[in-house]
N, CA and C atoms as an extended XYZ file, in Angstrom:
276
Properties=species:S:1:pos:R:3:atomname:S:1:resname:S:1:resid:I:1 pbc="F F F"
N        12.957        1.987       -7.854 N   UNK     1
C        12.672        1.727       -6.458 CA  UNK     1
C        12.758        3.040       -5.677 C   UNK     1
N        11.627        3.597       -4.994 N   UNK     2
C        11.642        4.448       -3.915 CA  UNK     2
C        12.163        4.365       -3.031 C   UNK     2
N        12.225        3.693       -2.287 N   UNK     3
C        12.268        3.302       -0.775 CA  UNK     3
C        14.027        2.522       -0.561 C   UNK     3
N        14.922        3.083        0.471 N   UNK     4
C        16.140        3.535       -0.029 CA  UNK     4
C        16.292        2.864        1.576 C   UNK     4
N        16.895        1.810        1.754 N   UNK     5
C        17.280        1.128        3.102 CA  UNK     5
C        18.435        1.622        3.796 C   UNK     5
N        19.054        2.889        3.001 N   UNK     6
C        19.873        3.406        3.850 CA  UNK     6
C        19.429        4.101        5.079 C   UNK     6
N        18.473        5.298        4.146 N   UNK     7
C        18.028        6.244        5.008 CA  UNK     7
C        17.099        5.149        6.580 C   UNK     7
N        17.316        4.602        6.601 N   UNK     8
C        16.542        4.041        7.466 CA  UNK     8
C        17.300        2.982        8.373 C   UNK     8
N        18.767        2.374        7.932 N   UNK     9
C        19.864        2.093        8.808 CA  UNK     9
C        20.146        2.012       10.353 C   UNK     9
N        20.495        2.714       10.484 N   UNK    10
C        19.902        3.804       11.954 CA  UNK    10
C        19.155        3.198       12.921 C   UNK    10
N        17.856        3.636       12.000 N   UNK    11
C        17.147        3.431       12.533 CA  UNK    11
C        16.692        1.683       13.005 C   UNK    11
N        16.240        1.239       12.184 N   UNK    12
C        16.389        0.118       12.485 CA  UNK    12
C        17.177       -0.481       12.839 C   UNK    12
N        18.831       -0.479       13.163 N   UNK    13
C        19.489       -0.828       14.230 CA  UNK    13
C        18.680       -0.259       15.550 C   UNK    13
N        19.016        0.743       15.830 N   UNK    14
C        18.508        1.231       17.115 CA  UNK    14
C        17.207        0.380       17.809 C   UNK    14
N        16.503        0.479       16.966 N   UNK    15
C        15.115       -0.154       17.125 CA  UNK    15
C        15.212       -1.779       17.422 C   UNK    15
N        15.933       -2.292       16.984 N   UNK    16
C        16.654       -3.950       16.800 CA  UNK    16
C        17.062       -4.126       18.254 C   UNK    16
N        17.868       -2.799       18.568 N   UNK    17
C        18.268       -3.321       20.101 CA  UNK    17
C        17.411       -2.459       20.915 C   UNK    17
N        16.554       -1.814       21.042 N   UNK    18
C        15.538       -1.371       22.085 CA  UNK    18
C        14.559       -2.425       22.493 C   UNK    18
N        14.255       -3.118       21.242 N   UNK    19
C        12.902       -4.126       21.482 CA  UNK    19
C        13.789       -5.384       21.861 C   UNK    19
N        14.775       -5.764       21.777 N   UNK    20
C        15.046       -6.814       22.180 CA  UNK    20
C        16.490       -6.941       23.116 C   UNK    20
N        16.940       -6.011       23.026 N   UNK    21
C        18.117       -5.885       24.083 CA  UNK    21
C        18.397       -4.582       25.491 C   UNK    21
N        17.473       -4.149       24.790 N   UNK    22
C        17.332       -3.268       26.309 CA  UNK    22
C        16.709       -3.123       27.443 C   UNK    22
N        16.682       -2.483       28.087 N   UNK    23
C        15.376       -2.566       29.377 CA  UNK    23
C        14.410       -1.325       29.939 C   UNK    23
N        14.216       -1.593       28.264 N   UNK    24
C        12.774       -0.626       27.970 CA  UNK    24
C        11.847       -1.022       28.346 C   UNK    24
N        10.877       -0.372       28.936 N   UNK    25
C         9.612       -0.760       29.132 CA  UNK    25
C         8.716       -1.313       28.154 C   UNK    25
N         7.967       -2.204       28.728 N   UNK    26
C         7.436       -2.905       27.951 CA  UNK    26
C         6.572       -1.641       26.813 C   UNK    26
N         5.782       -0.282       27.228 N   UNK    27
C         5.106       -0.025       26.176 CA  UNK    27
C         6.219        0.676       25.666 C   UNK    27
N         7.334        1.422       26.006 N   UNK    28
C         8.513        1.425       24.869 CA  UNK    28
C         8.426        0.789       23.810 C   UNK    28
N         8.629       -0.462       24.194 N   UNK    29
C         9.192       -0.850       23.525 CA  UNK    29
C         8.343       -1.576       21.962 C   UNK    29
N         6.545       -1.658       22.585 N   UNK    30
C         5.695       -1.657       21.507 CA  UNK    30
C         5.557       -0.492       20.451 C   UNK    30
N         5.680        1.099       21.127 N   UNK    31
C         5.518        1.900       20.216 CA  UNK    31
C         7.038        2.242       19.203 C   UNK    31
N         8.512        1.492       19.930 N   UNK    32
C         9.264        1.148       19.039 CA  UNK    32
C         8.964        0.536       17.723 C   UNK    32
N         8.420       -0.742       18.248 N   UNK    33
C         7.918       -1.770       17.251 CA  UNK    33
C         6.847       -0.954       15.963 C   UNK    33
N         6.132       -0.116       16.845 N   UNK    34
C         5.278        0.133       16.027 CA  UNK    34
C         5.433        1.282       14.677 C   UNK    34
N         7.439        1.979       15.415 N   UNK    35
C         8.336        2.591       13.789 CA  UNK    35
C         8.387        1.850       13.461 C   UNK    35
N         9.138        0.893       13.568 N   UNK    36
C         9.888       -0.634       12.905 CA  UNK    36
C         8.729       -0.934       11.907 C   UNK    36
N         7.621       -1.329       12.760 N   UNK    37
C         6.391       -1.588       11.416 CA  UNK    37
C         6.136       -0.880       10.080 C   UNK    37
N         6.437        0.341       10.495 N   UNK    38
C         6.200        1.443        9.697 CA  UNK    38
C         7.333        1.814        8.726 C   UNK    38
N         8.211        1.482        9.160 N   UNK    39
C         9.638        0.825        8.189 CA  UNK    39
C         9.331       -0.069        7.060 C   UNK    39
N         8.666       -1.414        7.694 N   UNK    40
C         8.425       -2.249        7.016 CA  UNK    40
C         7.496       -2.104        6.322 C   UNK    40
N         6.281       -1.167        6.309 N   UNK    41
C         5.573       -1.025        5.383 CA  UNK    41
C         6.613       -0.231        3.916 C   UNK    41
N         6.740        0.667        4.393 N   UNK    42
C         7.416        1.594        3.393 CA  UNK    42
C         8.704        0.896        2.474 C   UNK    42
N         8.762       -0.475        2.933 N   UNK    43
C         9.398       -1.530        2.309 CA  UNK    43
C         8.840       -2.233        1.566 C   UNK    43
N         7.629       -2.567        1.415 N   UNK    44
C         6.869       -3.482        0.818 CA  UNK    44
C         6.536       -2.730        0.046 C   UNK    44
N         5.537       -1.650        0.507 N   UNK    45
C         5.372       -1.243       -0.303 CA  UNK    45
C         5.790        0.328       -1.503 C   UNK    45
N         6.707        0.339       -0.916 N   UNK    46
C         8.009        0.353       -2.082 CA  UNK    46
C         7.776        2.627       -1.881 C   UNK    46
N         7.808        2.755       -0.574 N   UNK    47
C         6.998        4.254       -0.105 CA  UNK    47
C         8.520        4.504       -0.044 C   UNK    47
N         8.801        6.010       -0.673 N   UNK    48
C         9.568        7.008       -0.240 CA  UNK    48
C         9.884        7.989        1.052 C   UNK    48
N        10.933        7.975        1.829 N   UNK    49
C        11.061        8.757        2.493 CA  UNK    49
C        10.263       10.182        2.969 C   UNK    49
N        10.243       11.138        1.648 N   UNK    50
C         9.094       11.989        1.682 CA  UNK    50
C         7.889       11.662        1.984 C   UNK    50
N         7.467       10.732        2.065 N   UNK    51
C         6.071       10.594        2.148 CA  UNK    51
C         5.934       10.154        3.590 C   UNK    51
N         4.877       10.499        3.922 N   UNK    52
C         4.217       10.170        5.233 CA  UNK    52
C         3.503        8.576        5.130 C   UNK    52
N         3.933        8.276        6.253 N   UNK    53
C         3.487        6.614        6.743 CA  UNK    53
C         3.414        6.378        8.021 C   UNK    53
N         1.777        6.045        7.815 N   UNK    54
C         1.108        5.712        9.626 CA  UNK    54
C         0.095        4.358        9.132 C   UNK    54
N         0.405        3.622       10.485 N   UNK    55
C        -0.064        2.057       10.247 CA  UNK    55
C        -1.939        2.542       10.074 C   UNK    55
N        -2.508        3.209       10.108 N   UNK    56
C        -3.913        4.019       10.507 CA  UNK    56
C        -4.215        4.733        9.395 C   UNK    56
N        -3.416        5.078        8.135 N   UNK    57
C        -3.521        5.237        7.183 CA  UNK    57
C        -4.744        4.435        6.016 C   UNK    57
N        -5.832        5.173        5.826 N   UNK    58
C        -6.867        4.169        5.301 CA  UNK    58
C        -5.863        3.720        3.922 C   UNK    58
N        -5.445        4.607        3.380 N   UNK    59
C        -4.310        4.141        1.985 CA  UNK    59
C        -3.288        2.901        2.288 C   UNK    59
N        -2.729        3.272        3.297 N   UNK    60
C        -1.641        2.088        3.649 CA  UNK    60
C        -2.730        1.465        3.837 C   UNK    60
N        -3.746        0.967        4.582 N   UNK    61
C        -4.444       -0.083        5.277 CA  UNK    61
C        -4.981       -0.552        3.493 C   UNK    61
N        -5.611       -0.322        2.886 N   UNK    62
C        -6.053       -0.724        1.571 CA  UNK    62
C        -4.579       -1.212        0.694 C   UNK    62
N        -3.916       -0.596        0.557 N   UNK    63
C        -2.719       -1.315       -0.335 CA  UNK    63
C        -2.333       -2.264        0.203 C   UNK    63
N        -2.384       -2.759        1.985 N   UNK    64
C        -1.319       -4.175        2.459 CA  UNK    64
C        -2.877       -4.645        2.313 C   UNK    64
N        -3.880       -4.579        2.292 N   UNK    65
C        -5.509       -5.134        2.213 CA  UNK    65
C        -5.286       -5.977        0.304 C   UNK    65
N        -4.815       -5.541       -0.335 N   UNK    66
C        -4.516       -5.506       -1.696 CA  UNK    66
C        -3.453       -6.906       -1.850 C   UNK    66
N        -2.417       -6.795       -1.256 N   UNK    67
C        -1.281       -7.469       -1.081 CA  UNK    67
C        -1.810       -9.037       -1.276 C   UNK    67
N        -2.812       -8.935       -0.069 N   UNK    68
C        -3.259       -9.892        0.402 CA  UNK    68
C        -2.283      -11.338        0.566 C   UNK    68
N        -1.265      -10.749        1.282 N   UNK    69
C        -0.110      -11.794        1.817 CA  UNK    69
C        -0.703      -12.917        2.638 C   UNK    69
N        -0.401      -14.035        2.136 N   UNK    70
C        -0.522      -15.290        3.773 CA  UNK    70
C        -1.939      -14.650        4.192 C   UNK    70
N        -3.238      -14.337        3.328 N   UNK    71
C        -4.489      -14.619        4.032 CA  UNK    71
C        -4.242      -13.218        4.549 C   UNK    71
N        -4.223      -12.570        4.419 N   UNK    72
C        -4.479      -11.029        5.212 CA  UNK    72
C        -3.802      -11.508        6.732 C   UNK    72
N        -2.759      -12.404        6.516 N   UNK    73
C        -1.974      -12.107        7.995 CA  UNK    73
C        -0.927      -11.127        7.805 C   UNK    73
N        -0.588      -10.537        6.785 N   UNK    74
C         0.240       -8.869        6.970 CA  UNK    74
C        -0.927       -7.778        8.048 C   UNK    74
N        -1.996       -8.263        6.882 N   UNK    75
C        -3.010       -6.831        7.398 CA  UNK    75
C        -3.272       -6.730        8.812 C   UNK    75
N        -3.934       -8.050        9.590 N   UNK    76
C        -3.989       -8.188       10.646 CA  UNK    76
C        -2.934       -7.934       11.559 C   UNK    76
N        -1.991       -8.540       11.100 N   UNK    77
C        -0.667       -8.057       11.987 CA  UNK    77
C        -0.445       -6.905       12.268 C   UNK    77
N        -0.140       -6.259       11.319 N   UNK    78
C         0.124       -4.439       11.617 CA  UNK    78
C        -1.586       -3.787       12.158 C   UNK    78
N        -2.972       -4.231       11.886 N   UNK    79
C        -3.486       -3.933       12.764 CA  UNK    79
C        -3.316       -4.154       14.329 C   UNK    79
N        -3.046       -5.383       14.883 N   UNK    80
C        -2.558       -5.583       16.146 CA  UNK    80
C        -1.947       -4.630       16.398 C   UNK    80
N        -0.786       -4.211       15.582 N   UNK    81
C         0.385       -3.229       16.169 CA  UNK    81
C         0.298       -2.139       16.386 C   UNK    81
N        -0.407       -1.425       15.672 N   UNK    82
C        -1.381       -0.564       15.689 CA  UNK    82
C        -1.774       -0.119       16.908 C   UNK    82
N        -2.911       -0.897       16.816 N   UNK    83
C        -3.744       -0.904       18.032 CA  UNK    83
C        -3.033       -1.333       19.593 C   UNK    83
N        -1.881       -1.734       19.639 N   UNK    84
C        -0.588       -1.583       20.834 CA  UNK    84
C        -0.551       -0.382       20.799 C   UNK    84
N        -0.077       -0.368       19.442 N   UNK    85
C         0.953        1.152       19.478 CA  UNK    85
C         0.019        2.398       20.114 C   UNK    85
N        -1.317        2.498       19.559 N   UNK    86
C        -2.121        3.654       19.955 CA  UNK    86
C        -2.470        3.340       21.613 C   UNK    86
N        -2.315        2.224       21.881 N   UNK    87
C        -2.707        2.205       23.851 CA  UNK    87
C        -1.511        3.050       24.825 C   UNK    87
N        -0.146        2.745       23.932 N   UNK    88
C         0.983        2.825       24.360 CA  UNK    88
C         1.026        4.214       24.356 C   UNK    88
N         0.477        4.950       22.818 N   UNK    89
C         1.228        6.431       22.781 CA  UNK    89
C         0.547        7.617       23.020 C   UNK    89
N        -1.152        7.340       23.143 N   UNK    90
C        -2.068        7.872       23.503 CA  UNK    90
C        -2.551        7.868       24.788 C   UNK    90
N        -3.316        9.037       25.367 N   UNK    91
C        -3.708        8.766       27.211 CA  UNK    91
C        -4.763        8.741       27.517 C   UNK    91
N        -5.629        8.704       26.138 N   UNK    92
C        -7.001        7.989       26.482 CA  UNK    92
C        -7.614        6.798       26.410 C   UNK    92
């Protein structure tokens, strides 16, 4: 197993209470969500720390495409989030 739930502890606490216990702004608190996602990919699919992981990734997008969880409702999902996340963190 790659992918090591320590290194990532932390983080996902933090993230646990930004999106749901703080009084972050709402796009805060999507482009939070949208590490958290990116957590959860690197969980599934079983990604190492070293490695780079972005929900926009044609590789990530083809391996959870692969998965094919619940009807491509993984895939869709993290596209949604995605596509938050880039309204939220981008200014165009």
């Amino acid at each position: 197993m790659k992918f090591n739930q320590q290194d990532y502890k932390g983080l996902i606490e933090r993230a646990i209470h930004d999106i749901f216990y703080s009084n972050a702004t709402n796009e805060s608190k999507i482009v939070i969500t949208r590490k958290y996602a990116e957590i959860c990919i690197r969980k599934i699919l079983d990604i190492p720390q070293k490695e780079d992981v972005s929900l926009g990734y044609k590789t990530i997008k083809n391996q959870i495409k692969e998965l094919n969880l619940q009807n491509g409702l993984l895939a869709n999902s993290i596209e949604e989030i995605r596509k938050f996340g880039n309204d939220c963190t981008h200014t165009q």
